[in-house]
C-alpha positions in Angstrom: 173.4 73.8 39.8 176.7 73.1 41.1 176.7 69.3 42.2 178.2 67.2 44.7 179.4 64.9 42.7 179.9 64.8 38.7 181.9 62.5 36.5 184.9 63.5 33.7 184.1 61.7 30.8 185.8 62.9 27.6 186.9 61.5 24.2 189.3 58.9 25.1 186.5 57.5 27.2 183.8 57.7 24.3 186.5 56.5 21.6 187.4 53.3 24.2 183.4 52.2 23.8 183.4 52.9 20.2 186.4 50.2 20.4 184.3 47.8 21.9 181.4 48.3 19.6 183.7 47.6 16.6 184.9 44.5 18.4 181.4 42.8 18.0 181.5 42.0 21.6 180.1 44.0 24.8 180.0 41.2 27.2 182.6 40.3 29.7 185.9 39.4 27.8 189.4 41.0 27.1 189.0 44.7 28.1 187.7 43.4 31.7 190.6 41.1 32.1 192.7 44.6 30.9 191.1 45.9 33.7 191.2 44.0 36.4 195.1 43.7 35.9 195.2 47.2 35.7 193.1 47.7 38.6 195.9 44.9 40.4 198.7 46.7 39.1 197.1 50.4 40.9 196.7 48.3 44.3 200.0 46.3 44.0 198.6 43.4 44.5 199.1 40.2 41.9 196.6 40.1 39.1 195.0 36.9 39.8 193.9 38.7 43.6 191.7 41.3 42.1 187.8 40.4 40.1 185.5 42.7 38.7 181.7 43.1 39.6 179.1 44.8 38.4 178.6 46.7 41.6 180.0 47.7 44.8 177.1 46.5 46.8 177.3 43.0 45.2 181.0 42.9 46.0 179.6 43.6 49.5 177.0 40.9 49.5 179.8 38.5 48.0 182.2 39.4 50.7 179.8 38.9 53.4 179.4 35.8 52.2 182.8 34.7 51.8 183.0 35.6 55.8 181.0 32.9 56.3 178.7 34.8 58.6 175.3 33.5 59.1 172.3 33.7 61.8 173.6 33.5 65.1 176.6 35.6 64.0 177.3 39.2 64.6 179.4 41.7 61.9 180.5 44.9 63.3 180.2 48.0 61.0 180.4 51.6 61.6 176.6 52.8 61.4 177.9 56.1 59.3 177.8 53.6 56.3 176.4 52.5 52.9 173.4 51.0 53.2 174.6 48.2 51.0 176.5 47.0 54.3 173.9 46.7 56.3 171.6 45.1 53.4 175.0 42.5 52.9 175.0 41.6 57.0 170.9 41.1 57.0 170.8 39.4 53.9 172.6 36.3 55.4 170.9 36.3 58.6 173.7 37.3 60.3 172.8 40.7 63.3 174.9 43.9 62.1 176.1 45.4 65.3 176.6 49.1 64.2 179.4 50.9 66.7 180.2 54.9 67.3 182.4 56.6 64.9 184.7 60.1 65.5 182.6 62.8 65.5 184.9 64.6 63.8 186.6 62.0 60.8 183.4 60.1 61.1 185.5 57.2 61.1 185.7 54.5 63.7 188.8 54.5 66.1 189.7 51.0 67.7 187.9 51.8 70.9 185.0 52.4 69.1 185.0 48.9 67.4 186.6 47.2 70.7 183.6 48.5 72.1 181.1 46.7 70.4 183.0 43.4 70.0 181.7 40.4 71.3 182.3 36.5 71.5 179.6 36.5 68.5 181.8 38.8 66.6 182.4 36.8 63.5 182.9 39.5 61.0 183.2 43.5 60.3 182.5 46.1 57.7 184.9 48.9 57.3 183.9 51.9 55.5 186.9 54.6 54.4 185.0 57.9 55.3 185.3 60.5 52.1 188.4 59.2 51.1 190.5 59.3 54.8 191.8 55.8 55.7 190.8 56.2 59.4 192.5 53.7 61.7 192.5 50.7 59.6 196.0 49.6 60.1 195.3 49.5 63.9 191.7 47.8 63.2 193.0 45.3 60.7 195.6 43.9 63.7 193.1 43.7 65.7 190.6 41.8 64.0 193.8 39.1 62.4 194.5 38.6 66.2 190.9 38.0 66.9 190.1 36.1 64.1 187.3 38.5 62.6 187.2 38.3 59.2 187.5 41.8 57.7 186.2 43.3 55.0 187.3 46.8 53.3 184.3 48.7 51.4 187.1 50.9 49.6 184.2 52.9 47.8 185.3 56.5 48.6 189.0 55.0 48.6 190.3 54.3 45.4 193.7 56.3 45.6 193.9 56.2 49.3 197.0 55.1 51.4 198.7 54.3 54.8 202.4 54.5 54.6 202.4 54.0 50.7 199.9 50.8 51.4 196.6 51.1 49.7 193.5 51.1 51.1 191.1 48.1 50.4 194.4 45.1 51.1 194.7 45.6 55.1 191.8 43.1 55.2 190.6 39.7 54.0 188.6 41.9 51.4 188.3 45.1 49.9 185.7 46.1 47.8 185.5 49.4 45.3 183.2 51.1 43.0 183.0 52.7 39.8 179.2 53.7 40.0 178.4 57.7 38.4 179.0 59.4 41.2 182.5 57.9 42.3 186.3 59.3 41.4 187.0 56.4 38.5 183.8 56.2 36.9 182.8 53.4 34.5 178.7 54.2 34.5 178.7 51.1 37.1 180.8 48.7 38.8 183.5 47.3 40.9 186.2 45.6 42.1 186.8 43.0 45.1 190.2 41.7 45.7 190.9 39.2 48.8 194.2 38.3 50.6 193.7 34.4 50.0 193.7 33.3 46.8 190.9 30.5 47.5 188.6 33.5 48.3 189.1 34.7 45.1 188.1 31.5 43.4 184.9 31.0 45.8 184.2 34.9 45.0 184.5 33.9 41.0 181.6 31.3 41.7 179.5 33.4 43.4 179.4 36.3 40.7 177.9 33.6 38.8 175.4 31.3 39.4 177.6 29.5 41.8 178.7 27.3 38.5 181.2 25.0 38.9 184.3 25.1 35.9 182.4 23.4 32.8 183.5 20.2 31.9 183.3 19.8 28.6 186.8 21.3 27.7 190.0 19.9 28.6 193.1 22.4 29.6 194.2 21.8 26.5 191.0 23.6 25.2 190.1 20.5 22.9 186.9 19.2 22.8 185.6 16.7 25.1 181.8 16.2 25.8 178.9 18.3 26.2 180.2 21.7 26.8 177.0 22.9 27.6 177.2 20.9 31.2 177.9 22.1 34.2 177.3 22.3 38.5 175.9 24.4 40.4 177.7 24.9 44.0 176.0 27.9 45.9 172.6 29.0 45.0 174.2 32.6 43.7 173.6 35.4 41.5 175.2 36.9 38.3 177.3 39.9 39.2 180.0 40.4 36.4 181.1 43.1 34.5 181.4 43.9 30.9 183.7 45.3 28.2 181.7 48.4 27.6 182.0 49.5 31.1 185.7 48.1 31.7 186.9 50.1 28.5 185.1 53.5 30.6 186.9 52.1 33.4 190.8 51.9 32.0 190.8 55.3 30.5 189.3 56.8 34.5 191.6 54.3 36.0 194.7 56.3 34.0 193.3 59.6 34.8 192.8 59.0 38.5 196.6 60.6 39.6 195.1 63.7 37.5 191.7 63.3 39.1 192.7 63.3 42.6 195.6 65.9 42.3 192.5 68.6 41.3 190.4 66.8 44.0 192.9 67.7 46.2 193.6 71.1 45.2 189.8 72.3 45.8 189.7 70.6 49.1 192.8 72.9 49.7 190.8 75.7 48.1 188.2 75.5 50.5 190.5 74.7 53.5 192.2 78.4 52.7 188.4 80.3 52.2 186.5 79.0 55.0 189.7 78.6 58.1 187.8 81.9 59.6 184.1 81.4 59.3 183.2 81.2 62.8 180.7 78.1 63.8 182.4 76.5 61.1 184.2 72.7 61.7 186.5 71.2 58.4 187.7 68.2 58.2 190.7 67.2 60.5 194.0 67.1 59.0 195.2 63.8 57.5 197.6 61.7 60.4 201.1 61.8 58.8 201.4 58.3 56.8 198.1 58.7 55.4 196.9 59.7 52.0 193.4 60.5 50.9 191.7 59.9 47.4 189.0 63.7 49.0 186.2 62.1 48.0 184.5 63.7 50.2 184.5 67.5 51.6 182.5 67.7 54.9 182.0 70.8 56.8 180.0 71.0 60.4 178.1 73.2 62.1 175.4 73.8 64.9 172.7 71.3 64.1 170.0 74.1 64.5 171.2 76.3 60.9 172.7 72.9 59.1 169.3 71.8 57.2 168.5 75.7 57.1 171.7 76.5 55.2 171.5 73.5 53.3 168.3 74.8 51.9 169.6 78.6 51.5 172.6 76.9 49.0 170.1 74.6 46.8 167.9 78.2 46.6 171.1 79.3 45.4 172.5 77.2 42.8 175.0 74.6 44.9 173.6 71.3 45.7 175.0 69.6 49.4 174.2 66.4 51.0 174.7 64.4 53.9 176.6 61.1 53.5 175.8 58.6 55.0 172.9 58.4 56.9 173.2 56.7 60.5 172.7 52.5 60.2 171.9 52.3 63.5 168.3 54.7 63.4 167.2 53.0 60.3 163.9 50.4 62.0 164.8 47.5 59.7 168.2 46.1 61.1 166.6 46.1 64.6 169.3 48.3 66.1 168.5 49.8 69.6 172.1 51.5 70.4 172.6 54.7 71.1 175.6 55.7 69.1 176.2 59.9 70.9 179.2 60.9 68.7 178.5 59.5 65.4 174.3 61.0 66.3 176.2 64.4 66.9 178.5 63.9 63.7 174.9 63.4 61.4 173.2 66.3 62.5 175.9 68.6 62.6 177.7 67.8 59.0 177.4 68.5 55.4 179.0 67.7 52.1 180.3 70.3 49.8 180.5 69.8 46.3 183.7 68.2 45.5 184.6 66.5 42.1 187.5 66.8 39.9 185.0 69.0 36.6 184.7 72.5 39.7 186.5 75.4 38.3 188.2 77.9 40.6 184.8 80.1 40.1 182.4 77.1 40.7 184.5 76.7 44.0 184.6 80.4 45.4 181.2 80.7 45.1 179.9 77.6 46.8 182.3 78.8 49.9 180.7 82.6 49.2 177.2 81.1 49.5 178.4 79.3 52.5 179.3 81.9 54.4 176.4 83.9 53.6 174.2 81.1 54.4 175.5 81.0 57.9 175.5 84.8 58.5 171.7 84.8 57.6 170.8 81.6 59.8 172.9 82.0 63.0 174.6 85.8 62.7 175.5 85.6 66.6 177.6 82.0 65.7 179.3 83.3 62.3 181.6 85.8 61.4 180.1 88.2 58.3 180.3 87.2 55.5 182.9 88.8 53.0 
């Protein structure tokens, strides 16, 4: 089976583990610190800025937080979203108002968002679609004139750019993930960086336990009294990361310009095969400025054949999917909007395999299979296949 998504894990990786093995200690300690400056260093942003989680979705729920948000409140996110979002908004009591997104990009414009926007509007949730930065320069001056706090879920994002800025630092927060089926993998994980450095420090509380700095240590690191004290300030979880996935994380983190250059290359691969399939939508061309980590390769067709071909390529070896299901339709946030363009953009779109491990063969046949699978489900829509 040919997947969607696959990670690149070699011997520098395994060899970095086996480092932390002979170091006697797998918790959080040096290599994450390594990390998280590394990971600071990538962004351009200053060292102390950037904490690691243990997952994406927590950064999420500790973002949302850090918005202050609550019941009463509304956050604005695009529904074509994780459903970690959505879980972050509810989770705090707070009413995620889900807005339209580009049919096409399957990102939100600013009208979109604008749209939705009300004196409630306390907070929003900005998802990167596959990689493609969308509008979040435009979105990000908005919400700092309105005072919405923003948050960046970076995910699908981690090499992606606007005019040489990365993706994740035009908001209040950004959030990323390392997770097995992302571009830097570590197994699991994350990072959250924020703009003001006292949301960083609030963050490091809430990754664990809420606990207040122990007291039983002076600066100077000399003994005091009763280490083993300490004080709780938010009623919080434990959400850190540790030196076994960290070490994963520094050798992917050093590989990502290498990654995404062969990321790249395939999504140019299948831009060249599939131009003339007839019925057949690819993804809109980057505006210029913007930079894309292709994540993500998304093709769209009539609604009638997409689950049909979808099928046809699983019976033949290549796995597809559809990311990310529509916020708004799922009962449990309450949602009664209609949303027409991003409904059209879920029922009309699929995801091609796309990962840095696809050879040139892997890649021809997923578009051969393709264009077969069309030809056999709507002939009068597609050209023949070749």
């Amino acid at each position: 089976m040919i997947n969607v998504f696959q990670p690149e894990l070699r011997e520098r990786e395994l060899a970095a583990v086996a480092e932390v093995f002979d170091s006697n200690w797998v918790g959080k300690g040096s290599r994450t610190a390594e990390f998280e400056a590394a990971f600071a260093g990538h962004l351009g942003v200053a060292a102390e800025r950037v904490m690691s989680v243990n997952s994406c979705t927590e950064g999420l729920f500790i973002a949302a937080a850090l918005s202050g948000a609550g019941p009463g409140d509304e956050v604005v996110l695009p529904t074509v979203s994780f459903v970690g979002a959505g879980n972050a908004v509810a989770s705090l009591g707070a009413t995620p108002v889900f807005c339209d997104v580009d049919p096409r990009t399957l990102n939100p414009t600013l009208d979109d968002v604008t749209a939705v926007v009300t004196p409630r509007t306390k907070a929003m949730i900005l998802l990167h679609y596959g990689g493609h930065p969308g509008a979040v320069a435009e979105i990000a001056e908005f919400c700092r004139e309105r005072g919405i706090f923003l948050i960046e879920d970076a995910a699908c994002a981690v090499a992606s750019t606007v005019d040489g800025r990365a993706c994740g630092v035009f908001g209040d927060v950004g959030v990323w993930s390392f997770d097995a089926m992302k571009i830097v993998v570590a197994g699991d994980g994350g990072m959250l960086t924020a703009r003001d450095p006292d949301l960083v420090a609030r963050a490091r509380k809430l990754a664990y336990f809420g606990l207040e700095q122990f007291s039983g240590f002076s600066q100077a690191k000399q003994y005091d009294t009763r280490w083993w004290e300490f004080q709780v300030s938010s009623f919080s979880r434990r959400s850190i990361m540790n030196d076994i996935l960290s070490a994963i994380g520094l050798v992917q983190l050093d590989r990502l310009a290498e990654f995404v250059s062969r990321r790249g290359a395939i999504t140019a691969r299948y831009d060249r095969a599939l131009a003339d399939v007839d019925g057949l939508r690819l993804p809109p061309p980057l505006p210029a400025g913007h930079s894309s980590s292709h994540y993500l390769y998304w093709v769209q067709m009539d609604p009638a054949i997409r689950d049909g071909v979808a099928h046809d390529l699983y019976e033949r070896g290549v796995y597809t999917t559809f990311r990310y299901a529509a916020l708004h339709q799922v009962a449990a946030y309450g949602s009664r909007a209609r949303l027409p363009k991003a409904e059209r953009a879920v029922a009309e779109t699929l995801c091609l395999p796309l990962h840095q491990s696809l050879s040139e063969e892997d890649v021809d046949q997923v578009t051969a299979e393709l264009r077969a699978a069309i030809h056999r489900r709507s002939p009068d829509l597609a050209g023949r296949a070749r």
